[in-house]
N, C-alpha and C positions, 0 to 999 in steps of 0.2 A: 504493500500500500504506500509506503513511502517511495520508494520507487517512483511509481505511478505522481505521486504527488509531485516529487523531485521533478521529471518529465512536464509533468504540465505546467510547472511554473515556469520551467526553461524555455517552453513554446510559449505562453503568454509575454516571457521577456523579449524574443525573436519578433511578436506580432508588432509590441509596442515601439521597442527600439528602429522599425520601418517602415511604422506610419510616418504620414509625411507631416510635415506643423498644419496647424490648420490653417484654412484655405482664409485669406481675408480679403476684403476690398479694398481698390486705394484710389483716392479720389483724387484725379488728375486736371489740372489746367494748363491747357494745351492750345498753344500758339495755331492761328484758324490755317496757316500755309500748310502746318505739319498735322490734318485732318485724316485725309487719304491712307496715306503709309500708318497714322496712327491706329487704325481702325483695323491696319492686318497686322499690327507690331498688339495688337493687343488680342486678337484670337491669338497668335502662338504664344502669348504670355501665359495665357488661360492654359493651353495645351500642353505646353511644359511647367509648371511651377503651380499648379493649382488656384493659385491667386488669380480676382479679374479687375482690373483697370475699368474704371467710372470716368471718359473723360467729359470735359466740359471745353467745349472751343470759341475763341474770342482773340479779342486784341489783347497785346500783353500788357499795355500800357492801361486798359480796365482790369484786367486780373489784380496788378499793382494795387487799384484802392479797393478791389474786392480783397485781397488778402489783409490790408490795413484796418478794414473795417472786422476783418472777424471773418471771412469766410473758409470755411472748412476744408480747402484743399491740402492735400498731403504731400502729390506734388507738381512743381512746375516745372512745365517745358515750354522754355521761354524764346522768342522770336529775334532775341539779342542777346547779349551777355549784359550790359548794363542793368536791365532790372534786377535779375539775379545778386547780381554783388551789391546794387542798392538795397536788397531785402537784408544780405547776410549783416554787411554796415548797421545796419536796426534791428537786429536781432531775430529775424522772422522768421529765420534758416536752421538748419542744423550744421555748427561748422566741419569744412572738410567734402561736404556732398554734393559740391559745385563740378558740373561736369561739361564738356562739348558733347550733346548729341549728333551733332548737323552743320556745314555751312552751305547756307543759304544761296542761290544764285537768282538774279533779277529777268524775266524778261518780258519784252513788247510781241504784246500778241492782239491778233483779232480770227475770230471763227471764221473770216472768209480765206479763202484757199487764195494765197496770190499778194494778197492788198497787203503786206507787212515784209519786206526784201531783208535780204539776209545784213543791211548794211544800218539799220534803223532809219532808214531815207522818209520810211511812211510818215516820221511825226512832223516833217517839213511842209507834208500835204495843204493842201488847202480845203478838201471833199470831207473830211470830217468836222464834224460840231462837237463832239465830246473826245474825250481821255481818261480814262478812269482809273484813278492812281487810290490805293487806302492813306486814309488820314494819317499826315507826315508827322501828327503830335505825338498819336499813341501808337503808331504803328510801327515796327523797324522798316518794313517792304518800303511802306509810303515815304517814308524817309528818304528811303534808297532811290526812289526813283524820282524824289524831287533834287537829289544831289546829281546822280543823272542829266536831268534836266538842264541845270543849271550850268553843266560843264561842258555840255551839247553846246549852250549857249543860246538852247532855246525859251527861256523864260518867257520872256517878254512873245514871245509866237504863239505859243499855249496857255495863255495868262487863262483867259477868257473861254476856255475849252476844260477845264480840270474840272471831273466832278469826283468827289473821294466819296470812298465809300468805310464805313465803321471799322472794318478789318480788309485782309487782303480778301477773304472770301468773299465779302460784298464787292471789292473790286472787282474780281473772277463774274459776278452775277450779273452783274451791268453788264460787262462785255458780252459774255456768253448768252443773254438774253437778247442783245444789239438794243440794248438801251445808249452805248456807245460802242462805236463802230472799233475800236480798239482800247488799251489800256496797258498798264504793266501791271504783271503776274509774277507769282513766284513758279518758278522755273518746274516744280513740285506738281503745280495744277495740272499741267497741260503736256507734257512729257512722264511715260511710265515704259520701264525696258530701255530707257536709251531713245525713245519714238515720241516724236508729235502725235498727239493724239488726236489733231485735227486743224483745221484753219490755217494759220502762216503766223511765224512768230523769228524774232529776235531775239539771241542772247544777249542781252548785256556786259558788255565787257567789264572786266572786273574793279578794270582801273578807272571807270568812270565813277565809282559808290563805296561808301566805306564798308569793308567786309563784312558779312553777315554771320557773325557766330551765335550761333542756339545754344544757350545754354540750358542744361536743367540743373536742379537742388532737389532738396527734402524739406518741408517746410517745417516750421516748429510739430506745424501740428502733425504730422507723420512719426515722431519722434518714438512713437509707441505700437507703430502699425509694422507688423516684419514684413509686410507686400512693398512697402514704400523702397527700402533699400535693393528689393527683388527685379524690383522694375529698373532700378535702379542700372541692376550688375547685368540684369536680360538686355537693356539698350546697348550696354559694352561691349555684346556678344557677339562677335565676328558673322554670324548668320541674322541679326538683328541689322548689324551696319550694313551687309551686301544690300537687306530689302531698303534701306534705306535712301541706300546710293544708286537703285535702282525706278528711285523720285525724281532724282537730278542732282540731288544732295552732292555734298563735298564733302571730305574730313581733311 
């Protein structure tokens, strides 16, 4: 009988010591460019690690007062690096869990097949009424492409043509809609495998906009959540970056 006991408490130890920790949620705010790729970086997250990622998408520059006021994200993946180190600066963060997910790349596109030359000639046009760029205040993209703009040395030709939209996705929606006949996009939109995925588009050279690094953290409030650092270590993961770089991404 003892035996039998000895045994079975060796297999209940075998059971215990390989279950996996429990499975928890991590509630993410997630830069609106990096939407797409998020939403398959988060099935395999599910799929390897038991944990599932809650994201929530936006400008990073409203995540900023949403996290100051209290909101419950765990963690961010942010559209820039600066907000990030502004959070850890005021204590928002957990220090140390500053990381580069992604560099961002800019470009000029419109859904029609033709109308947007490989040289950004389109925005010299005169046949378009709009350009829709995301708000240069909160946004890093819109930022980018108003520095862009301004080294083109076309300011003053698009003054009267810009309409922003709240994040880059509402950029993306005007165009893609032909509420404006072009705009800039993050490079993530509208290339997937290396492919346009449709229309006529522009890269952005690099050296026209200050580099786009994405950063993520851990927030305070993750501090207690073991999904937050998982998601964390799953983005670093060589099959995480390939799907990533396979947005348009950079590292």
């Amino acid at each position: 009988m003892m035996r039998l006991l000895s045994l079975l408490g060796a297999g209940l130890w075998l059971v215990a010591s390989t279950t996996p920790t429990q499975a928890e949620e991590v509630r993410v705010a997630v830069a609106s460019n990096f939407s797409a790729p998020f939403q398959a970086l988060a099935k395999r997250f599910a799929e390897e690690t038991g944990h599932t990622a809650k994201p929530s998408f936006g400008a990073t520059g409203h995540f900023y007062a949403q996290i100051k006021n209290g909101a419950p994200y765990h963690v961010l993946l942010a559209a820039d690096d600066r907000i990030p180190a502004k959070l850890e600066k005021e204590g928002e963060t957990l220090l140390g869990t500053r990381f580069v997910y992604a560099g961002g790349a800019l470009a000029l596109w419109s859904p029609e097949p033709g109308y947007v030359d490989e040289k950004g000639d389109a925005l010299k046009r005169d046949d378009f009424q709009h350009l829709a760029i995301a708000n240069p205040k909160t946004a890093p993209y819109g930022l980018a492409a108003t520095q862009a703009i301004d080294k083109l040395g076309l300011t003053q030709h698009l003054r009267g043509k810009l309409v922003e939209g709240q994040n880059i996705t509402q950029a993306y929606q005007f165009v893609a809609s032909r509420n404006a006949r072009l705009g800039f996009v993050a490079v993530s939109q509208i290339y997937q495998d290396g492919q346009l995925t449709g229309g006529s588009a522009w890269r952005v050279p690099t050296e026209l906009y200050d580099p786009i690094r994405q950063e993520g953290v851990i927030l305070a409030e993750g501090k207690d959540n073991p999904a937050a650092p998982a998601l964390v270590e799953f983005l670093k993961s060589p099959s995480a970056r390939a799907l990533i770089e396979s947005y348009g991404y950079v590292f």
